[in-house]
C-alpha positions, 0 to 999 in steps of 0.5 A: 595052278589058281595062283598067281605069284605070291608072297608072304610076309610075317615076323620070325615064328609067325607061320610063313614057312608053315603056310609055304610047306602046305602049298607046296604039299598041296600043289606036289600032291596034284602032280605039279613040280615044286622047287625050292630055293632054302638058303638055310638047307644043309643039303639039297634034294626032294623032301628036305626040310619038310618040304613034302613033294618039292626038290629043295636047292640051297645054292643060287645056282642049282635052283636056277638051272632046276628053274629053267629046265622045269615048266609048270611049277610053284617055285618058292624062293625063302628068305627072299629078299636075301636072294634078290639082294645077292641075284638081283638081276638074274632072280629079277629075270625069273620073276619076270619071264618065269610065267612064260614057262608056266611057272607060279613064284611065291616069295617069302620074307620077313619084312615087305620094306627089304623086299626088292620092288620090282619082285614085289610088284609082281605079286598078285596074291600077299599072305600077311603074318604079324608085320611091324606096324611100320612095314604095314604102313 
């Protein structure tokens, strides 16, 4: 993968879930794994919710088992700042050490300001939708 971890920022409706979905196409179509986390999934496994090529997990702990046991995947986590509210120190810990595992994490959210820092800072690439002027500050 070229990418470091990403994250990707916009209001409802602006694209964010749309750009996410074309990676993750992108990157199954290569050969690589893609897992994802969707909170707002109603079931789990491969191709749900338009995510072509990915295994999607709706629940914490399914998607950090997947997590540990893979290497070398784009994992997406949506809604993100949800996630590290909730798993803080265990989602931390992905973000952290996933590269030792080869893994490529692009989070998603709505809002920069209710992102958890530390994950933030790990981001090296920012895809930036329609944001509140006073997020972009």
């Amino acid at each position: 993968m070229t990418i470091t971890h990403g994250y990707i920022i916009g209001q409802t409706r602006s694209g964010k879930s749309h750009l996410a979905k074309a990676l993750t196409a992108a990157i199954s179509k290569t050969g690589k794994g893609v897992i994802v986390h969707d909170p707002t999934a109603a079931q789990g496994g491969r191709n749900i919710n338009g995510w072509t090529g990915a295994i999607v997990c709706p629940d914490f702990d399914s998607f950090e088992a997947a997590f540990w046991k893979s290497r070398t995947c784009l994992v997406v986590i949506d809604e993100a700042p949800e996630v590290f509210a909730e798993q803080r120190n265990r989602a931390r810990r992905m973000i952290l050490r996933g590269r030792h595992l080869g893994h490529v994490v692009l989070m998603i959210a709505q809002r920069h300001t209710l992102m958890d820092k530390s994950a933030r800072n790990q981001a090296n690439h920012l895809w930036a939708f329609v944001v509140d002027p006073y997020d972009s500050e």
